[in-house]
FIKOLZA-1660 file (N, C-alpha, C; in steps of 0.1 Angstrom, whole numbers, plus 5000, padded with zeros to 4 digits):
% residues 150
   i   px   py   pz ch aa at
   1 5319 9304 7807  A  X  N
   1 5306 9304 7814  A  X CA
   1 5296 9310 7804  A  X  C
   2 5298 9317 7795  A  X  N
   2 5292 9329 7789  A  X CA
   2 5284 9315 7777  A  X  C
   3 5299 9307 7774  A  X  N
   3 5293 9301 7761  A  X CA
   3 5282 9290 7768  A  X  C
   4 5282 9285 7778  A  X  N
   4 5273 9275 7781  A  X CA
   4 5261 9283 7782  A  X  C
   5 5261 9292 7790  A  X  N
   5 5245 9299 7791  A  X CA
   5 5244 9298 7778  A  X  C
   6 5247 9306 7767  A  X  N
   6 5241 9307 7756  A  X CA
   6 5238 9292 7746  A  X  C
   7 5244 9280 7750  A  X  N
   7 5240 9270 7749  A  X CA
   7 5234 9263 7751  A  X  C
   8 5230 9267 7763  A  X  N
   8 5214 9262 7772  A  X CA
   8 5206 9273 7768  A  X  C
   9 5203 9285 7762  A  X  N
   9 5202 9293 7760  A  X CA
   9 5191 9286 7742  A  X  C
  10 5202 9281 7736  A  X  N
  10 5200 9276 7719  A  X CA
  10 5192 9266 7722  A  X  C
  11 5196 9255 7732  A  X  N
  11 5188 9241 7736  A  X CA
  11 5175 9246 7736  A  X  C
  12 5176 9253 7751  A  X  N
  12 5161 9256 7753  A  X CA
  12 5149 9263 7742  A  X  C
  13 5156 9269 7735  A  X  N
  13 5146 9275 7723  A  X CA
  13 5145 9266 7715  A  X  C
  14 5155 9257 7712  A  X  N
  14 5148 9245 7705  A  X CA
  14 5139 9235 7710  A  X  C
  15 5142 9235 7719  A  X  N
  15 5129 9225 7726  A  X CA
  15 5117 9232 7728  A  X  C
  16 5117 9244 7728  A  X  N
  16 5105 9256 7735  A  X CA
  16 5098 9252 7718  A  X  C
  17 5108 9258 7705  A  X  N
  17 5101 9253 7691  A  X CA
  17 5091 9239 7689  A  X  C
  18 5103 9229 7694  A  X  N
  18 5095 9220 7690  A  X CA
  18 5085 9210 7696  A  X  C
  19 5081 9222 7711  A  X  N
  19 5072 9216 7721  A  X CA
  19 5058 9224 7710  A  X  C
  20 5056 9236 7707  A  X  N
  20 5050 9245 7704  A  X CA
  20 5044 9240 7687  A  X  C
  21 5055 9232 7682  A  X  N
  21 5050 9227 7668  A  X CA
  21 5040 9215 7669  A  X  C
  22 5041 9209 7679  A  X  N
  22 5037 9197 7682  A  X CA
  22 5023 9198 7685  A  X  C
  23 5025 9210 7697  A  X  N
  23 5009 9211 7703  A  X CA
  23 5001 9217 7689  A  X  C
  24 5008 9228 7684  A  X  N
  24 5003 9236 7672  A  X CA
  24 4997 9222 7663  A  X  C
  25 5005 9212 7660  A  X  N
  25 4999 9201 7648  A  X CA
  25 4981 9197 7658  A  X  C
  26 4983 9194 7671  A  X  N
  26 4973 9186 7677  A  X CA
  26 4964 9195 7673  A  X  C
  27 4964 9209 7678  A  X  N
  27 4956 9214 7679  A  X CA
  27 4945 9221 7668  A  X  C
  28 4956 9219 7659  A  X  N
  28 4951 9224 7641  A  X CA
  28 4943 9213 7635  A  X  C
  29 4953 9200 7638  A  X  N
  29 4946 9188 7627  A  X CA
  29 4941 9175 7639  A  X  C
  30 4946 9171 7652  A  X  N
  30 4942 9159 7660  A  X CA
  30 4926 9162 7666  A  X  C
  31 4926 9174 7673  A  X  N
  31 4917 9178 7683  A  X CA
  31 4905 9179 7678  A  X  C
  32 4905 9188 7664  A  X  N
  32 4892 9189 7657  A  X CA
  32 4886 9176 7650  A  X  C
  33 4896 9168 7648  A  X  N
  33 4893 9153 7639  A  X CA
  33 4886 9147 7653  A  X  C
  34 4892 9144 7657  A  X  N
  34 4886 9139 7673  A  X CA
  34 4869 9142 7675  A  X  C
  35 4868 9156 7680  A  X  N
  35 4861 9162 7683  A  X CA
  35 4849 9158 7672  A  X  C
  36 4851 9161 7660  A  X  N
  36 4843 9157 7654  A  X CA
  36 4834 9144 7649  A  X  C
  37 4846 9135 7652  A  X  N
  37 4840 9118 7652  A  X CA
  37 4831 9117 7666  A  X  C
  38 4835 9124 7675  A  X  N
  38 4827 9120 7688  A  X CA
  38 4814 9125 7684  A  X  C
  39 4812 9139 7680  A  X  N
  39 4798 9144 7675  A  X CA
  39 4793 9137 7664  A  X  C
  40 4800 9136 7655  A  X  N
  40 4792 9124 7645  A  X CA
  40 4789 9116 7654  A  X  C
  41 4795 9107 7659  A  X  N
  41 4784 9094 7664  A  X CA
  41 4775 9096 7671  A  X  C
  42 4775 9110 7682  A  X  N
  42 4763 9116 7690  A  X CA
  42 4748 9114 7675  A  X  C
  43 4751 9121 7665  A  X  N
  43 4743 9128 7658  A  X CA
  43 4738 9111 7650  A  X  C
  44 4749 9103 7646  A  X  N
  44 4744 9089 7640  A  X CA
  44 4734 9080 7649  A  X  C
  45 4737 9081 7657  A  X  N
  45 4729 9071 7673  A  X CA
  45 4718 9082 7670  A  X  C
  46 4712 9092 7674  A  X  N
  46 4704 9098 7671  A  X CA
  46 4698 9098 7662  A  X  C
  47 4702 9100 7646  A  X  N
  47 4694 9094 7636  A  X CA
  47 4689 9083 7636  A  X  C
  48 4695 9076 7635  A  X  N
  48 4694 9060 7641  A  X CA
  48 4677 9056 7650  A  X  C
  49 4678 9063 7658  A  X  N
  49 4669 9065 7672  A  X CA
  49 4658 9069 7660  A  X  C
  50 4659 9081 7651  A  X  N
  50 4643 9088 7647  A  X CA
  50 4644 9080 7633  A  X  C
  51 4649 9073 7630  A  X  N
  51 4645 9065 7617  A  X CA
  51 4639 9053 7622  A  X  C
  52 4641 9045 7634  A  X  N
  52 4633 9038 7641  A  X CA
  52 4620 9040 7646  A  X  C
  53 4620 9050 7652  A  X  N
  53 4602 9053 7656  A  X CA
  53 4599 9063 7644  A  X  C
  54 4605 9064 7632  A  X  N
  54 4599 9069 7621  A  X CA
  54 4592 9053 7615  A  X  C
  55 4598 9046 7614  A  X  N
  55 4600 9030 7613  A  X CA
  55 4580 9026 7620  A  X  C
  56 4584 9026 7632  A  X  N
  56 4570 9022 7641  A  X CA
  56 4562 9032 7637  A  X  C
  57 4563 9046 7641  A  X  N
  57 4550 9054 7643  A  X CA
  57 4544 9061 7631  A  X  C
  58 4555 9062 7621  A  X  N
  58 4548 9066 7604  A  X CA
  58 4547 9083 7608  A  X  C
  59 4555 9090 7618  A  X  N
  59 4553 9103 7623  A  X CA
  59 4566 9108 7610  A  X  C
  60 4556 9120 7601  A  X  N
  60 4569 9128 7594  A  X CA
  60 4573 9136 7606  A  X  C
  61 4572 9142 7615  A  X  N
  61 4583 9147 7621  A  X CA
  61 4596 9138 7627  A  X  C
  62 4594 9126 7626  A  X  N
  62 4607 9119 7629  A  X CA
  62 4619 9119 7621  A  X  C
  63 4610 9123 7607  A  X  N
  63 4619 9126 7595  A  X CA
  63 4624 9138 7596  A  X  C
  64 4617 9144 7601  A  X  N
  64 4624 9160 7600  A  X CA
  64 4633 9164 7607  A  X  C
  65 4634 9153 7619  A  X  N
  65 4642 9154 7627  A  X CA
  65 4658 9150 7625  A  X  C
  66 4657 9136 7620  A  X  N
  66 4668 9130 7610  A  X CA
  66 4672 9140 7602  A  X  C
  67 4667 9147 7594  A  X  N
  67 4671 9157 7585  A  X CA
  67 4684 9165 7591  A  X  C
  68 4675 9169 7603  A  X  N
  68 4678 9177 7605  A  X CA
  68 4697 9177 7613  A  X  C
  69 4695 9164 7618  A  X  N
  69 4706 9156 7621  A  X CA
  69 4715 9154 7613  A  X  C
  70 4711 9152 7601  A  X  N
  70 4719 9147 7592  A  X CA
  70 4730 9163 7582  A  X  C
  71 4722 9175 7586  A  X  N
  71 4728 9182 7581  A  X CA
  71 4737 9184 7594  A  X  C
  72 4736 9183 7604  A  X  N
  72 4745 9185 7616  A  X CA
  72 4757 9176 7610  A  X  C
  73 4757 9165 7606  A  X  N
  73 4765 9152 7606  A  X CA
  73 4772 9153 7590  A  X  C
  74 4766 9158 7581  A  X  N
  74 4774 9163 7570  A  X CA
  74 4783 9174 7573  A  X  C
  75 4779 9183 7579  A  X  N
  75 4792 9198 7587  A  X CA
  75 4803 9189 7595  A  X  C
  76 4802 9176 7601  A  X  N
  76 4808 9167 7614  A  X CA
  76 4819 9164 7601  A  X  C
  77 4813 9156 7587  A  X  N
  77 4823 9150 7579  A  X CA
  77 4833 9164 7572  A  X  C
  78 4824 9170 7573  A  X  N
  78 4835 9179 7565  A  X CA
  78 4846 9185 7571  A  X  C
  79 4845 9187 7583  A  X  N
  79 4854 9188 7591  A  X CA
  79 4870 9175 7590  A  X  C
  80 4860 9164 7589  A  X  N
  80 4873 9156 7587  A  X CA
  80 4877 9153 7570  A  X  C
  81 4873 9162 7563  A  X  N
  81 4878 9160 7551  A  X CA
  81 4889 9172 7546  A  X  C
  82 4904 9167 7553  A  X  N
  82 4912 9170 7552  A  X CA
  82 4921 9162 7546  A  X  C
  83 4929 9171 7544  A  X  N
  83 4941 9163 7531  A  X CA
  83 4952 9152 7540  A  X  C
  84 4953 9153 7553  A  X  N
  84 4958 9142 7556  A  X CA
  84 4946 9129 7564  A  X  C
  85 4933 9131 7562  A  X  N
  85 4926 9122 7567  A  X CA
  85 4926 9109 7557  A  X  C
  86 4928 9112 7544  A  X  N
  86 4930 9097 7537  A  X CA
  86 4920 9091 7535  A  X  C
  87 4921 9079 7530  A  X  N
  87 4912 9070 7526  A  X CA
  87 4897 9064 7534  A  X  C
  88 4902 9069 7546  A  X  N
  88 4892 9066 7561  A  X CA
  88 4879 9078 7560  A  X  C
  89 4882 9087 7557  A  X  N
  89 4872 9098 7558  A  X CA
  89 4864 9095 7545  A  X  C
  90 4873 9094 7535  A  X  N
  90 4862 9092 7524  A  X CA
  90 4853 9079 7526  A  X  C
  91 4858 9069 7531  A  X  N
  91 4851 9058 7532  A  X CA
  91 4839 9062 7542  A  X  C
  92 4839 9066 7551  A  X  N
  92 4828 9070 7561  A  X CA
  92 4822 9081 7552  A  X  C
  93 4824 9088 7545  A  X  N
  93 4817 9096 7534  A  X CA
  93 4804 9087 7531  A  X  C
  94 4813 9081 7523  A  X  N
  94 4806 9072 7514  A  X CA
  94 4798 9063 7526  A  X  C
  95 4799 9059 7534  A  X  N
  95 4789 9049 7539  A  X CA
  95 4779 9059 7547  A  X  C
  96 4784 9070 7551  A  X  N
  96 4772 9074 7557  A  X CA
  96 4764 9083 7544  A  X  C
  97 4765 9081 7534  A  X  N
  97 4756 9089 7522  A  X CA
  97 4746 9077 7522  A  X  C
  98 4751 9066 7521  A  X  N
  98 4747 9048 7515  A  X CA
  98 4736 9050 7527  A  X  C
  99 4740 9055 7543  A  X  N
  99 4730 9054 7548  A  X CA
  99 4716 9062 7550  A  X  C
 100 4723 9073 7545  A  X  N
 100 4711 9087 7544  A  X CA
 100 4704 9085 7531  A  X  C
 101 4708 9077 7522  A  X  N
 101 4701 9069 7510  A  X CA
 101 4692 9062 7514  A  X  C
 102 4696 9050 7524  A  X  N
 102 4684 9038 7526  A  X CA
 102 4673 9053 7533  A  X  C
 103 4682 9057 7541  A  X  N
 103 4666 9064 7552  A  X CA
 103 4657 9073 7544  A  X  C
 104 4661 9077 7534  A  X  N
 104 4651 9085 7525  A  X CA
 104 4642 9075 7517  A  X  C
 105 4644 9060 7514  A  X  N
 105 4640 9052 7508  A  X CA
 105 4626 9052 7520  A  X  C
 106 4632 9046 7532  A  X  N
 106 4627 9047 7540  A  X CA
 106 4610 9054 7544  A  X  C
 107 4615 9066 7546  A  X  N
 107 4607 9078 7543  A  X CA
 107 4598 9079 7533  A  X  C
 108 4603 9073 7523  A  X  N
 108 4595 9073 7511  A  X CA
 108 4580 9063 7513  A  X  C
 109 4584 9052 7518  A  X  N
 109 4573 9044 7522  A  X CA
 109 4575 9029 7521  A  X  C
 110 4590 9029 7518  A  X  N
 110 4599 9013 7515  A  X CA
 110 4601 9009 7532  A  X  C
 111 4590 9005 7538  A  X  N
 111 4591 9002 7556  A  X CA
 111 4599 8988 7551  A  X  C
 112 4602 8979 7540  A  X  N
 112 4612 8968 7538  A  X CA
 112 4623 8971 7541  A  X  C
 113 4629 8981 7538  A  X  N
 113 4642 8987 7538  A  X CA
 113 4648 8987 7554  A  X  C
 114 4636 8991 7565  A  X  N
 114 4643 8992 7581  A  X CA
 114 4653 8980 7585  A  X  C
 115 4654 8968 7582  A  X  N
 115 4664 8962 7581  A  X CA
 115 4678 8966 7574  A  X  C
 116 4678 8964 7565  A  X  N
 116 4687 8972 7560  A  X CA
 116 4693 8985 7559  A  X  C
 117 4686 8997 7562  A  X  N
 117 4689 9008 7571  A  X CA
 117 4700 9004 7586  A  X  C
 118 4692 8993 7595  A  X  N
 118 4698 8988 7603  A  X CA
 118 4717 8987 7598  A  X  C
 119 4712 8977 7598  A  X  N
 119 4730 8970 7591  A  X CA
 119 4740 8982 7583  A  X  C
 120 4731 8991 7576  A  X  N
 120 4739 8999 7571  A  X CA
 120 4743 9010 7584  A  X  C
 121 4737 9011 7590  A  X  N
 121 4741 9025 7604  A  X CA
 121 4748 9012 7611  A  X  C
 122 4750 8998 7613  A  X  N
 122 4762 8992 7620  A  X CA
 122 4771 8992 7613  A  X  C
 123 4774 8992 7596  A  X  N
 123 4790 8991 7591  A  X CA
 123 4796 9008 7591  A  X  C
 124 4786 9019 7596  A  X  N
 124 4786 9030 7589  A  X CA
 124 4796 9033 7609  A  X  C
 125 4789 9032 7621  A  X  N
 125 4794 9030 7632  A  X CA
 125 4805 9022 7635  A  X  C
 126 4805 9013 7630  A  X  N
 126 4817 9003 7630  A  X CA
 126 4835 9012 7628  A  X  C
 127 4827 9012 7609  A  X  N
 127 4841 9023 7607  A  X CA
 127 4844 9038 7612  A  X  C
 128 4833 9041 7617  A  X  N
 128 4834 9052 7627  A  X CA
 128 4841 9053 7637  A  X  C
 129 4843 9039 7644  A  X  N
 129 4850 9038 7658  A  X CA
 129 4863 9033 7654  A  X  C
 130 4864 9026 7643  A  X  N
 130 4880 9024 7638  A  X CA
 130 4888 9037 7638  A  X  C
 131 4879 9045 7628  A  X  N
 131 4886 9056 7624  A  X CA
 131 4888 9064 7634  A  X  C
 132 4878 9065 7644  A  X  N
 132 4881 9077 7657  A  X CA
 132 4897 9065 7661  A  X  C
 133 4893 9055 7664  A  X  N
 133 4906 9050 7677  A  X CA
 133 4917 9049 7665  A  X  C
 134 4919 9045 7655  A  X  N
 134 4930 9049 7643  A  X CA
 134 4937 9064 7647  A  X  C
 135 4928 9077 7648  A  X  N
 135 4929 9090 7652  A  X CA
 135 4938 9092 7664  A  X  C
 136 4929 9082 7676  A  X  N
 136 4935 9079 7691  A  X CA
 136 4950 9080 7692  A  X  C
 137 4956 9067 7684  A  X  N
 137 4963 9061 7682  A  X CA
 137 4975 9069 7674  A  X  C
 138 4972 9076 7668  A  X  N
 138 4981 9085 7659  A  X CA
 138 4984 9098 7667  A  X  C
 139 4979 9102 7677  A  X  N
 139 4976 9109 7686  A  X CA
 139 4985 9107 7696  A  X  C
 140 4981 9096 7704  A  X  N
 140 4993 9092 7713  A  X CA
 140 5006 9092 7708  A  X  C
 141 5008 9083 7692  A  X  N
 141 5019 9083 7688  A  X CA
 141 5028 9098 7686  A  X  C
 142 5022 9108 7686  A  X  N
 142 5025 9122 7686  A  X CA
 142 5031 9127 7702  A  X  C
 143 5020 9122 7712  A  X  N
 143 5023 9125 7719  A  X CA
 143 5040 9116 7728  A  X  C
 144 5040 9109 7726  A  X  N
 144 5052 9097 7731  A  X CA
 144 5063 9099 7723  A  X  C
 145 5059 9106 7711  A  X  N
 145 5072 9111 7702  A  X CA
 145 5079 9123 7711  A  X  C
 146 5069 9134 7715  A  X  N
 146 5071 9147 7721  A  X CA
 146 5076 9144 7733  A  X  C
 147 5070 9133 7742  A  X  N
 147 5080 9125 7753  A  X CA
 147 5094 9123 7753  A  X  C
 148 5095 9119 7739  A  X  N
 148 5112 9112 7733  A  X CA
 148 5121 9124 7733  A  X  C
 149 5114 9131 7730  A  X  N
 149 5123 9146 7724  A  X CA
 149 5127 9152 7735  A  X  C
 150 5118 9155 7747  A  X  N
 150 5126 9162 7759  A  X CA
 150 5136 9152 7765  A  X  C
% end
């Protein structure tokens, strides 16, 4: 009798371990990746928004407002520039610099560029929503693994 308790005893602390490593990964590296793609795109749709009626109304405060966004949205990427985010983060690096590029052009007084600004905040959104549901997806697979194990 003695040995089984203590074998349900070993089970259960292993499973207690490896319920606790699991939540521990989500909550270190899934949650905050997450969390952060959803604020980036809050903060992109936003810029987006004041580079447009920067676009029509020629108001520098619309620029200042983008700025100001965009330093929000640079803290957003750094967050996901972690050693297991990979190729995906850098790539959204890189396109959302390409886009805070055009919008300074922008600003500057190149009103040709608002097209192009355009298109660049849709490939810059695009890979944004890959990369969040890529995240999704790696997430669940975490979670359905943790499923398997009990």
């Amino acid at each position: 009798m003695a040995f089984f308790t203590m074998a349900a005893l070993v089970f259960s602390s292993m499973n207690l371990y490896a319920i606790t490593k699991t939540a521990r990964q989500m909550a270190n590296g899934d949650l905050p990746v997450i969390s952060a793609l959803i604020k980036l795109r809050s903060s992109l749709l936003a810029q987006e928004s004041f580079a447009g009626k920067y676009a029509i109304l020629k108001d520098p405060a619309f620029a200042e407002l983008f700025r100001q966004r965009g330093k929000e949205s640079l803290a957003y990427l750094a967050v996901l520039d972690q050693p297991t985010s990979g190729k995906e983060a850098a790539e959204l690096k890189r396109l959302y610099l390409d886009y805070q590029a055009g919008a300074e052009r922008l600003f500057t007084g190149s009103f040709d560029h608002a097209p192009r600004l355009r298109s660049s905040a849709l490939r810059l959104l695009t890979s944004l929503d890959t990369y969040y549901e890529n995240r999704q997806n790696m997430l669940q697979a975490k979670l359905d693994q943790a499923d398997a194990q009990q």
